[in-house]
N, C-alpha and C positions, 0 to 999 in steps of 0.2 A: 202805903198811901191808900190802896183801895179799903183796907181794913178800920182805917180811922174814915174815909170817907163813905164806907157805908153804916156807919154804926146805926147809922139813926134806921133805915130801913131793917137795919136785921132785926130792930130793936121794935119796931113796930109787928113785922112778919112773925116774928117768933113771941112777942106777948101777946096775938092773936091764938095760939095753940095753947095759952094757958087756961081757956072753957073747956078746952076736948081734953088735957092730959092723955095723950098717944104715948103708943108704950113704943110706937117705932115711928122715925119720919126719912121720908127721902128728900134731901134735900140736892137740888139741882144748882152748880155755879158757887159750892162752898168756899174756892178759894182757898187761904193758908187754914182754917178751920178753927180761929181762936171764939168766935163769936158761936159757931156751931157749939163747942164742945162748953161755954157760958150756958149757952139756955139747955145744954143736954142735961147739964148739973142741975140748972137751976129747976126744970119741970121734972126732973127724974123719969127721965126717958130713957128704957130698956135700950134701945137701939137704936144709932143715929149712924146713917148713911149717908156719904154725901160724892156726887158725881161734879166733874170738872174736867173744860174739856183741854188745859192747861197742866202739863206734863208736871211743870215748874211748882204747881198749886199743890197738887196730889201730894207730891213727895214732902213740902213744907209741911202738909195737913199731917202727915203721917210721922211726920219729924217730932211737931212738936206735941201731937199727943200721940206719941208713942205706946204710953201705959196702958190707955183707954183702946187704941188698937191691940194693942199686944193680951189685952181681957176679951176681946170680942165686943163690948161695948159701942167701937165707932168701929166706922171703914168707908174709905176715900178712894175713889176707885176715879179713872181716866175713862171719861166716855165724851159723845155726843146728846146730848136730848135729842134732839133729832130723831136721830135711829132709835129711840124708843116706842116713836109713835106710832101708829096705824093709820093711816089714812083709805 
């Protein structure tokens, strides 16, 4: 459900990076990572990371793109944003 109801924002968020073409992006809150590994194709982006702080999310992301993990391409890792920060 969340995947069809965020299309529209990923789809705004992620056709904003098609001025820069980044060769790497972190993406925070990727969820199952179908929409992630769309725009990673789609801008040919070297490297797409994506943090979540959903156990359940991580494992899906890595489930279903397996390939692109298994190249080094993605990787969906179990975090906080939070503890990223510095304050």
């Amino acid at each position: 459900m969340m995947h069809k109801g965020n299309a529209a924002i990923c789809h705004d968020a992620f056709k904003a990076l098609e001025a820069f073409v980044p060769n790497r992006v972190l993406e925070l809150g990727m969820g199952n990572g179908q929409h992630s590994a769309a725009w990673a194709e789609k801008l040919k982006v070297g490297q797409w990371l994506g943090l979540d702080h959903a156990p359940e999310m991580v494992k899906e992301a890595e489930r279903l793109q397996a390939v692109q993990v298994a190249s080094g391409r993605m990787g969906f890792y179990l975090a906080q944003a939070e503890g990223m920060v510095e304050v």
